[in-house]
Structure formats: structure tokens, C-alpha cells
C-alpha positions, 0 to 999 in steps of 0.5 A: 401308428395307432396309439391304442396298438402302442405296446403299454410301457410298464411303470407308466400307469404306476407313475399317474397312481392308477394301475393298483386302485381296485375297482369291484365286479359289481355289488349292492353298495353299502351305505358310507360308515356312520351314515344310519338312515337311507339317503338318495344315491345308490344304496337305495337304488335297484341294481348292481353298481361297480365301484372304485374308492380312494383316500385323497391322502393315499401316497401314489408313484407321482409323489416320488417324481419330483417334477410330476408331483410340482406339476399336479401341485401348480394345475390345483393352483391352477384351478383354484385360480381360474375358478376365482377369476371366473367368479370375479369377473362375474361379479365384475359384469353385475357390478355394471347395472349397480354402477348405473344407477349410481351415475343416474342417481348422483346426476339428479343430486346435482341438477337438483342442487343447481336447482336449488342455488338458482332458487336461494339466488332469488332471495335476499343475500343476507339470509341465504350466505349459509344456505349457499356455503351449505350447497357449495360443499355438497356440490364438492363433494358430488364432485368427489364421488363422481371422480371415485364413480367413474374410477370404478366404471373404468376399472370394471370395463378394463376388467371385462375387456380383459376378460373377453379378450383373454378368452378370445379363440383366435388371434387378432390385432395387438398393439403392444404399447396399449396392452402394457397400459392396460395391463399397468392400470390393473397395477394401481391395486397393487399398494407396494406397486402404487405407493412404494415403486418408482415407475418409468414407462415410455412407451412408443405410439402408432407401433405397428399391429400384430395378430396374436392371442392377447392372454399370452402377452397379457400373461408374459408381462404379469409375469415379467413384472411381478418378477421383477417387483418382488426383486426389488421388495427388499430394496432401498431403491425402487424404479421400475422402467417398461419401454415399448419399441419397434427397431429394424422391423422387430418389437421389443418389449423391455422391463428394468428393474433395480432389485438385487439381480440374479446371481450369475450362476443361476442364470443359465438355469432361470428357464428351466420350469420350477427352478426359483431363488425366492422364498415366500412366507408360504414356501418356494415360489413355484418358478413357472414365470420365466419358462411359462413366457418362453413356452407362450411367446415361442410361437412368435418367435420371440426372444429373450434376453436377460441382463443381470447384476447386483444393482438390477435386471433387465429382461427384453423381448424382441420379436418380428413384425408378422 
């Protein structure tokens, strides 16, 4: 059936907070309050123009459904989000011509300070000791800035591979063990993850490859992982464990953590979209994480299993080999 023959159901519009916003028969439009002088735009423009207005702080129907209204919430989180990212990985790309001639430049200080330890070796030893102990320790130090240099090169392919592959249209080859590393590498920003968490990770080698998208995994592991660091903020003991393996021709993807677990009675609930236990400094959390790894791994038939106490969670993954 044609879905421009469907009846319209009643109610249907008011719920988006469309149905009632006025739109004229066409007029001459009037300039904005308090604008006095003529500007560009329609005021000054030759013919009739139709024309809607709304507030942006004008109730609609949808603030009265409480699930709809956290969905609208989460899509301008969402957006904002996305643009950030997009601006980021931007800057991410311009970075690597900067980075460059970074590398280039500090390779010409350190041929030239051979160089010049080579020329004070012909003079005579007395007179060159301090000269020498000076171009030791620049020799040090560019050593140190090459370390820090090649940590910002890595960063920025890791990041633009991330990209390309997160915008990727079709699926192709995965291998899960390496997906988490680089995944974990992006990690090391994060300070309570670098300096206050214990991690354990072993991941199998020469897994098999799997066809898929890489941003449903990449996703799914972000979200499994920053559950379970923000479960163990509060605690005394905190390890972190991601473990990697194939098993009767299914992968299985597993995450530990030691945070205070999940009380039993909201377990059967920790899928359902919105539905959160956490509280942040800016209000409830928005409780997508879980339903959004289920709603992105459905398509591999993946399943999710999750072990909780009072000392830790456990969340595996299994799905077959395609």
C-alpha cells in the first residue's frame, strides 16, 4: 500500500509539534522587531512570500512523551558530537604536513650536530670537553623530541584511519583483536584510563577475518569500555581486562572490570534504551550504551552475555565466523 494513501492518524503530527504552527497565505514580510534600517533578505525583496515562525523555547506534544523527547535530546547530542568530530579530524589531516616538516627539520639538527662532533674531534681534547658535553646533550634531547614527534605522527594516522574506516560504506575484512588495540591506543589520552586503571589485555593472534562495518564494533567496544571505566571510578581496585578469541567457530569478544556491578534487579532492564543507574555531574547519563551495542551488532548475530556482582562486571560478546 501507498503510503500517501494511508489514512493520517490523528494525534500523529501533534506528537512531532507540527500540526498547529501557522503558516500565512503570503504577504509582504515585515522586517525583524527592532531592526530599523533595510538589510538583505526578503523585506527588501520584490513579491509575496509565505512564511512560518516559531520559538524555539514553544512547548510541543513531544515534551509530554518522555521517551520521544530523550530521543530528540540524544539526536542534538548527537549532532553536536558529529560536527565536533568532523572538525577534529580535519584538523587531524592539516596536522600531518606541520608534522612533516617538523620530522625534516629536526633530521637536518641532528646530521648537523654530528657534524659538528666530527669537527671538534679534530681539535685538541682539552679545549673541546665542554663543547663536546654541550652537543651530547642536545643530541639527547633531539632524541626526546623525536620520541614525543613520532607519538604525534602515530596518533594522527591512527586517527585518520579511524576516520576513513568509520566512514566506510561497505563492509570489509575485520580483525577483532587489532580493532580493539587500536581502539585501546586512542585510550592512553584518557588520564583516569592511563594512570589510574590496571589493564589486562590478551588478545589472540591470526584470528580469522570477518566482513563488517568497522564503526559498529569500534562503537560497541567505546561503549563497552567506557561503561565499565566509569563502574570502577568510585573504586578502591581497578583493573581492566579485554580478551580476544575464537572458540567452536564463534568470536568472543570479553571485557571485566572490578567497579561496583549491576544490581540484580536491574539487569533485565540494562538493554532497554535510555535506562541508566548513573549520575554525572550534569545529570543522568543517557543510557544508550548497552541497547546501542545490541541494536549495532544485531545484524552479526551476536550475543550478549552479562555476569554481574557486587565486585565486577563482566560483558561477552560471541558471534560466528561469516
Amino acid at each position: 500500500m501507498d503510503i500517501r494513501q494511508q489514512p493520517r492518524e490523528s494525534g500523529a503530527s501533534d506528537l512531532m509539534g507540527i500540526k498547529h504552527i501557522p503558516v500565512d497565505e503570503g504577504r509582504e514580510p515585515e522586517a525583524p522587531a527592532g531592526v530599523a534600517e533595510a538589510l538583505p533578505g526578503p523585506e527588501v525583496s520584490p513579491g509575496r512570500w509565505h512564511s512560518v515562525t516559531v520559538l524555539s523555547s514553544q512547548t510541543n506534544a513531544a515534551e509530554h512523551n518522555t521517551v520521544l523527547e530523550k530521543s530528540f535530546q540524544e539526536l542534538v547530542r548527537y549532532y553536536r558530537h558529529s560536527s565536533v568530530g568532523r572538525r577534529c579530524l580535519g584538523i587531524v589531516h592539516r596536522m600531518n604536513t606541520p608534522l612533516q616538516v617538523l620530522s625534516f627539520q629536526l633530521d637536518l639538527l641532528e646530521q648537523k650536530a654530528l657534524e659538528e662532533l666530527d669537527l671538534l674531534a679534530e681539535t685538541l681534547p682539552a679545549a673541546t670537553d665542554p663543547l663536546v658535553t654541550l652537543n651530547h646533550y642536545r643530541q639527547v634531547k633531539f632524541s626526546q623530541l623525536r620520541r614525543e614527534l613520532n607519538r604525534l605522527q602515530g596518533m594522527a594516522r591512527t586517527l585518520a584511519l579511524q576516520g576513513l574506516y568509520e566512514d566506510a560504506q561497505e563492509k570489509f575484512p575485520l580483525d577483532i583483536s587489532q580493532l580493539c588495540r587500536q581502539e585501546l591506543d586512542l585510550y592512553q589520552d584518557d588520564p583516569f584510563f592511563k594512570h589510574q586503571v590496571t589493564g589486562e589485555f590478551l588478545f589472540q593472534d591470526n584470528l580469522p577475518l570477518f566482513s563488517g562495518y568497522y564503526i559498529d564494533f569500534s562503537q560497541s567496544f567505546r561503549n563497552l569500555i567506557d561503561n565499565s571505566l566509569e563502574a570502577m571510578a568510585g573504586t578502591e581496585r581497578r583493573q581492566l581486562t579485554v580478551i580476544t578469541a575464537c572458540r567452536d567457530r564463534r568470536f568472543m569478544l570479553r571485557i571485566g572490570d572490578t567497579g561496583a556491578g549491576i544490581p540484580p534487579v536491574d539487569l533485565p532492564r540494562i538493554f532497554q534504551a535510555f535506562f541508566t543507574t548513573k549520575q554525572t555531574p550534569g545529570g543522568d547519563r543517557a543510557g544508550l550504551g548497552l541497547f546501542m551495542v545490541r541494536r549495532l551488532l544485531a545484524p552479526y548475530q551476536a550475543e550478549i552475555r552479562v555476569d554481574s556482582n557486587s565486585g565486577g562486571t563482566w560483558v561477552t560478546v560471541t558471534f560466528p565466523l561469516t
